[in-house]
N, C-alpha and C positions, 0 to 999 in steps of 0.2 A: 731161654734162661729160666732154670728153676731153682726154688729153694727148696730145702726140707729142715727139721730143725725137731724141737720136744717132743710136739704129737705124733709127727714122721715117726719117730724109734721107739715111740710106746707103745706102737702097734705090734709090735712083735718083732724079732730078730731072728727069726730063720729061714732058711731056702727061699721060699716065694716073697719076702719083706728083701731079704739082698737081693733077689735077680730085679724086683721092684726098681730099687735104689741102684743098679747095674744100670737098668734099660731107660732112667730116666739122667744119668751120668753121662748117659752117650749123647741124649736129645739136647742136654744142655750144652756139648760141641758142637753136634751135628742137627738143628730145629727141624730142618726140611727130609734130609735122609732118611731120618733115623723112621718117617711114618711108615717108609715104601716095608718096612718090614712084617708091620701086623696084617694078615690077610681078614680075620675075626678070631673075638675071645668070647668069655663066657663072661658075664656080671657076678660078680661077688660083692656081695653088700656086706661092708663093714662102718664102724663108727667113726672113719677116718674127717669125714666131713660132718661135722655136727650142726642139725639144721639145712642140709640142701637137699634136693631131693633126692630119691634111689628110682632106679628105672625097673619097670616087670620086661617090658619087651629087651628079648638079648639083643643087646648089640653088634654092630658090623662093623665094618671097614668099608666104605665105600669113595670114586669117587668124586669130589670137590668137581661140581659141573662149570664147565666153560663160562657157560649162560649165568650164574651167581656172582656179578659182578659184585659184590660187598666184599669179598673170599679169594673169588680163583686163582689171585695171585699173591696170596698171603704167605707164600714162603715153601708149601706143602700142598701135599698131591691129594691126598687123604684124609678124610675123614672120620670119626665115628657117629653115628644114627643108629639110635634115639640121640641129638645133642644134647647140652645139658640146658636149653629153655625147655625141653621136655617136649620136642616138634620130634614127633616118629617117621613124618615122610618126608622126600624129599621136596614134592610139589608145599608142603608148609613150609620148610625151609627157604626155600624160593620166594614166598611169598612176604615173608617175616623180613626175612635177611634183605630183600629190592629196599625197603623202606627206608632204610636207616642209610644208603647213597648219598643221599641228599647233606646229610651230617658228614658223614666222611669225604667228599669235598670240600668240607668248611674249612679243613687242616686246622680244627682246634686244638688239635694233639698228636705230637708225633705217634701214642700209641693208641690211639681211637681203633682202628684196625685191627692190630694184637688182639685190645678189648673186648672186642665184639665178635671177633672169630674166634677167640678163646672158648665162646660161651654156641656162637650160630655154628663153625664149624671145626669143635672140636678132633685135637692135634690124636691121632689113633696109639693109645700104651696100654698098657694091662690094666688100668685105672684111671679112671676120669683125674684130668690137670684142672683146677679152677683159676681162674685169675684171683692173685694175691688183693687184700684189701685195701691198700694203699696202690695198687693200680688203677683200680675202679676210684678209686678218690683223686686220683693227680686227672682222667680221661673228665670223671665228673664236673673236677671243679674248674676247668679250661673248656668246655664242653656245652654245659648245664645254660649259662648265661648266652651261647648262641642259639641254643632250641629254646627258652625264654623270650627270642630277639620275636620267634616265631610263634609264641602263646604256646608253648610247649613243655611242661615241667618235665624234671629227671622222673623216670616210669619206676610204679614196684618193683615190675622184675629187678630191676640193674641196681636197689638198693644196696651200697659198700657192705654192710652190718653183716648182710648173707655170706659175705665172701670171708674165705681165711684170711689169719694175721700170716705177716710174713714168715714167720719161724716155723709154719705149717708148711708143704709138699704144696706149692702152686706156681706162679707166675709172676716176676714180679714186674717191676715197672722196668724198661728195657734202658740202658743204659748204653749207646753207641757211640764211638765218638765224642768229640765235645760236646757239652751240656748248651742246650739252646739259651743265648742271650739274647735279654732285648732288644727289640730292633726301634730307633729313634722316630720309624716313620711310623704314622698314627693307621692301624688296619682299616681296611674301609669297612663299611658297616653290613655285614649279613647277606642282606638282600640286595646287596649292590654290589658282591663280592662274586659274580658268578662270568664265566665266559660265555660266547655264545657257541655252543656247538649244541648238538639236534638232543644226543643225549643229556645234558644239565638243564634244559626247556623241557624236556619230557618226564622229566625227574621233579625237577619241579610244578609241572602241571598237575601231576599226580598226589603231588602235597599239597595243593591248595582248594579252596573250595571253588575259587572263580577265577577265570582268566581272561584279559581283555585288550582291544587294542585301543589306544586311547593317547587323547593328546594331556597335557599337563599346563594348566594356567599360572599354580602358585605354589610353592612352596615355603613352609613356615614353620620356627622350632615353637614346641608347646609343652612346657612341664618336662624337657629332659628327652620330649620324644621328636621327629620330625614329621610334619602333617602336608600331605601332597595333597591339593586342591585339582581336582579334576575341572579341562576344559569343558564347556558347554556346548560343544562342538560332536557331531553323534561320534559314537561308542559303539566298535563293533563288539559282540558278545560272543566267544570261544566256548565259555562255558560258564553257566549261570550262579550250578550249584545254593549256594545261601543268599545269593543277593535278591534284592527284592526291586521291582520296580522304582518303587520312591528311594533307594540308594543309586542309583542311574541317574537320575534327575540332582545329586547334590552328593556327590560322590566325592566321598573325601578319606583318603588311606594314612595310616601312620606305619612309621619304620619306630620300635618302639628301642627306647633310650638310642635314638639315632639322633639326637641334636646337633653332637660335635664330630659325630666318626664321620670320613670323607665320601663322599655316593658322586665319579665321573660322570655317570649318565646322567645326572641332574645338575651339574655345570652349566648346561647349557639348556635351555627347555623348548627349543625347536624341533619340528616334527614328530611324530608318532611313537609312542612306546607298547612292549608287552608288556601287560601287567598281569601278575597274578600273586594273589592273596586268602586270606583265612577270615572268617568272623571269629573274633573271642572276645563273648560278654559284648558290649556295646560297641566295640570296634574291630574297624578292618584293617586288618594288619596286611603290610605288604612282604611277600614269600620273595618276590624276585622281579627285577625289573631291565629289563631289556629297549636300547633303542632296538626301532623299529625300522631293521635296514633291506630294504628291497633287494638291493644285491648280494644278500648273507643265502646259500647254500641251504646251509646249516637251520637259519630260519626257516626257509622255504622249506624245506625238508621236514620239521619237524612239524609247524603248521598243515600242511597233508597229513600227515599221520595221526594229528594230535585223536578224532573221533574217535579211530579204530585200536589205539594204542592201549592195552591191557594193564592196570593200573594194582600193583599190588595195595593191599591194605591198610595203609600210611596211620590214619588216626589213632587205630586201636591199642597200636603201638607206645603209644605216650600218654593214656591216660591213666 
C-alpha cells in the first residue's frame, strides 16, 4: 500500500511522472507481483525525497536470497541493490539484515518486517519507495522499549524525521483486517519470550556478549527491574566475550524493567539454564534465557554448532 499526495504531483505531470503513478497503482493492488516486472533501470536523481540519500552505483533487480531470513518471505521476490541503507552488495546485506532477526521475533509489530524490508530489501519500481513516517513511528514506538529491554536504543539510521510525511509517494502503516486489540494477558518479558528451536539460540547467541550454562539461586525485583542471582554451583562458559572472572564468582544478571512482566522459566528454579546476555554500563543484562533440557534436539543441535556458527555483525547496528 502506497500513498502519494502534494509533493508526488509537484514533481511534474508528464509521461514518465504518470507511468510513475501507473506502476506504483498496480503495486498498491498487486505488492508482490507487480516486482516480477522490473528486470533493471537507471537512477534518476530528483528532489522527490528531500534529505535521503541518492545512490552513484546503478541499480538492479536482483534476487531476495533464500539464506536472508529477515526478507525471503516478505511478500516479493525481488529486490533493488544498492538498497536504501546504502549496502551495494549483497554479502552487506546479509550481514546487516541477519541482525535485526532477533527483533522480528519479538512480534513487537505487526509491521516491523514491512519496516525493515522497505528500507534492507527494497520493493524493485522506477523509483526508490520509502517507508512513510508514521510507519517508522507506530514500528519505533511498539519496538524501541523491546530493544531498550536489551541496552539497545532506537539507531540513527531508522530516525522517523528522515522519512516522508504521509501525503508524500511512500508506505504507509499497513492496515489488514481488524485493528489489533489488547490482549488482557500480561506479555511476558523479552528475554523470556523465546522458543527453544536451534535457530532463536543461535540468533541469540550472536546478540549477546556471553553465554552460559548455569544454575539460578535467587531471584529478586530491584527498582522496576528483575535481578537473577546466580548459583555458586560451577558454570559452564559457552562463550566468555565481556565477562570477567570476578563476575563468575558473584554473578548476577537483570532483565531490565522486568519486575512485573511474566518469565515461565523462572517459575520454577530447578535444574540448569542457558543463559545469555550483554554488558551495558555497570550491568548484565539478560538477552535470553532457556531451561536447560537434555532431551531438547534443538538444544543439542545448536550447542554443537554454537563455535562454528558465523555470527553477523549485531552491535554496530544500534549504536
Amino acid at each position: 500500500m502506497v500513498r502519494q499526495g502534494s509533493r508526488g504531483q509537484s514533481a511534474g505531470t508528464g509521461p514518465a511522472t504518470a507511468a510513475a503513478v501507473l506502476a506504483l497503482a498496480l503495486f498498491l493492488l498487486t505488492w508482490a507481483a507487480s516486482a516480477e516486472e522490473y528486470d533493471y533501470y537507471t537512477w534518476q536523481s530528483d528532489s522527490f525525497h528531500v534529505g535521503m540519500p541518492f545512490y552513484t552505483p546503478r541499480p538492479q533487480c536482483v534476487d531476495i536470497p533464500a539464506d536472508l531470513r529477515l526478507c525471503h518471505n516478505v511478500g516479493y521476490k525481488r529486490m533493488r541493490l544498492p538498497n536504501l541503507l546504502e549496502h551495494e552488495t549483497m554479502a552487506e546485506v546479509r550481514q546487516q539484515a541477519g541482525s535485526w532477526v532477533p527483533l522480528l521475533a519479538k512480534q513487537c509489530h505487526s509491521d516491523t518486517q514491512v519496516f525493515l524490508c522497505s528500507l534492507f530489501t527494497p520493493i524493485c519500481l522506477d523509483r526508490p519507495i520509502y517507508p512513510c513516517r508514521t510507519l517508522c513511528e507506530a514500528v519505533r514506538d511498539r519496538c524501541a522499549p523491546v530493544m531498550e529491554t536489551y541496552g539497545f536504543p532506537w539507531p540513527d539510521m531508522l530516525k522517523c524525521d528522515k522519512f516522508p510525511n504521509d501525503n508524500d509517494l511512500c508506505i504507509p502503516v499497513q492496515l489488514t483486517g481488524n485493528p489489533p486489540t489488547q490482549t488482557p494477558v500480561a506479555k511476558p518479558c523479552p528475554p523470556c519470550d523465546n522458543t527453544l528451536e536451534s535457530d532463536t539460540i543461535l540468533d541469540h547467541f550472536c546478540a549477546s556478549d556471553f553465554a552460559l550454562k548455569m544454575k539460578i539461586k535467587d531471584v529478586k525485583k530491584e527498582k522496576g527491574d528483575r535481578k537473577l542471582i546466580a548459583s555458586h554451583k560451577k558454570k559452564k562458559v559457552l562463550k566468555m566475550g565481556s565477562l570477567r572472572k570476578r563476575d563468575l564468582k558473584k554473578l548476577v544478571l537483570y532483565i531490565k524493567n522486568g519486575a512485573e512482566c511474566p518469565c515461565a522459566q523462572l517459575d520454577s528454579l530447578s535444574g540448569s539454564y542457558l543463559i545469555m546476555g550483554r554488558r551495558v554500563k555497570q550491568q548484565l543484562l539478560l538477552m535470553a534465557i532457556h531451561k536447560w533440557d537434555k532431551r531438547s534436539r534443538e538444544l543439542r543441535f545448536a550447542v554443537k554448532h554454537i563455535k562454528s556458527h558465523q555470527c553477523p555483525t549485531y552491535h554496530s547496528l544500534f549504536q
